[in-house]
N, C-alpha and C positions, 0 to 999 in steps of 0.2 A: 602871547608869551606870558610866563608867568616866572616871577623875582621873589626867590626866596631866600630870607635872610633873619639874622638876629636883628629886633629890633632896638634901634639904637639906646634906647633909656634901659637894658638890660646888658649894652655891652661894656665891657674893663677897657676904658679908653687909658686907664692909669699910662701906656709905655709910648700914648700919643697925647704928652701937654698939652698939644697946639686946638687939639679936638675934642667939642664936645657933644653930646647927643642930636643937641640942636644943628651942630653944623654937618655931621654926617646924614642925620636925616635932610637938609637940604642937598647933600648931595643925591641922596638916593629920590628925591622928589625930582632933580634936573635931569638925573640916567630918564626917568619914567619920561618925562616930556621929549624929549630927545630920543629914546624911543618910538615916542607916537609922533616923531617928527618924522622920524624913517618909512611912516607907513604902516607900523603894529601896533595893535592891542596888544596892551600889558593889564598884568592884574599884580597888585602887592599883595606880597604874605608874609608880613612881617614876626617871631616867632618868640616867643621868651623861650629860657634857659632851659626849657625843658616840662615846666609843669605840664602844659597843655599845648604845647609845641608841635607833637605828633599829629593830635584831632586836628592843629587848624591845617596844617599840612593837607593831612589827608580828607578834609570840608574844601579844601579848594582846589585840589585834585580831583574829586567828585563831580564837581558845581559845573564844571565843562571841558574841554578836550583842547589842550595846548599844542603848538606846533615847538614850540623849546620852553623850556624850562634853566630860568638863570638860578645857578645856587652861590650865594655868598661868600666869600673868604671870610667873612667870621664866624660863621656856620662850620668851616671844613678843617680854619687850621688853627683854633685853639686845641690842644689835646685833649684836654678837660671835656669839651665837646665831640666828644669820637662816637658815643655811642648815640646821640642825639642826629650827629652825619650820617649813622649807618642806618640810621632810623628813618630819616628824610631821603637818604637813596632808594631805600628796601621800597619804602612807599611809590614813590618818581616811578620805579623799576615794575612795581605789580598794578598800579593805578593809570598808569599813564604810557605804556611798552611804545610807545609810535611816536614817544617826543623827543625831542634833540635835546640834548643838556650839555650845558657851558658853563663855563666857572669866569666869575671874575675875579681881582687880583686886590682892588680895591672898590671903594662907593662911587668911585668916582670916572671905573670905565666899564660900567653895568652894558653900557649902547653896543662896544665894541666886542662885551662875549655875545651878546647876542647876535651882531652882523657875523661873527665867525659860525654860529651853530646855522642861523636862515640860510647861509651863504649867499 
């Protein structure tokens, strides 16, 4: 499987007080373990806002053949981030055509898009 998402020291946590780079990315380090607790190989791709976002995308899309592909909700629903979304599908969509893709909702139920897409 492979989790792809902004990563956190790039994200506007501004409308989340409570949260900060440090505590999201121990969330997204818990999905990963919890993950390989289920039985899968995960790989992170974690992406800044855009500079170089698309390459690492599509270098870990290359590197080897995933059974799902988890994409991000900070990834998919800031607006701001629409064409960078469409850029990480297009990619998902021409690099990878035989993987399953699942959305999560937040960092913290990464495990549960993934058991919906392996089924």
């Amino acid at each position: 499987m492979l989790a792809i998402g902004i990563d956190p020291v790039f994200s506007d946590l501004s409308a989340f007080p409570t949260l900060t780079p440090e505590i999201v990315r121990a969330y997204l380090d818990d999905q990963i373990g919890r993950i390989g607790a289920l039985g899968y190989a995960v790989d992170s791709c974690l992406v800044d806002m855009g500079a170089t976002a698309a390459e690492q995308v599509e270098a870990a899309l290359r590197a080897r053949s995933y059974d799902c592909i988890v994409i991000g909700a900070g990834l998919r629903e800031p607006p701001e981030l629409l064409l960078l979304f469409e850029t990480v599908i297009n990619l998902v969509h021409s690099l990878a055509p035989q993987s399953r893709i699942a959305f999560n909702t937040t960092p913290a139920d990464t495990a549960e898009a993934a058991q919906r897409a392996m089924g």
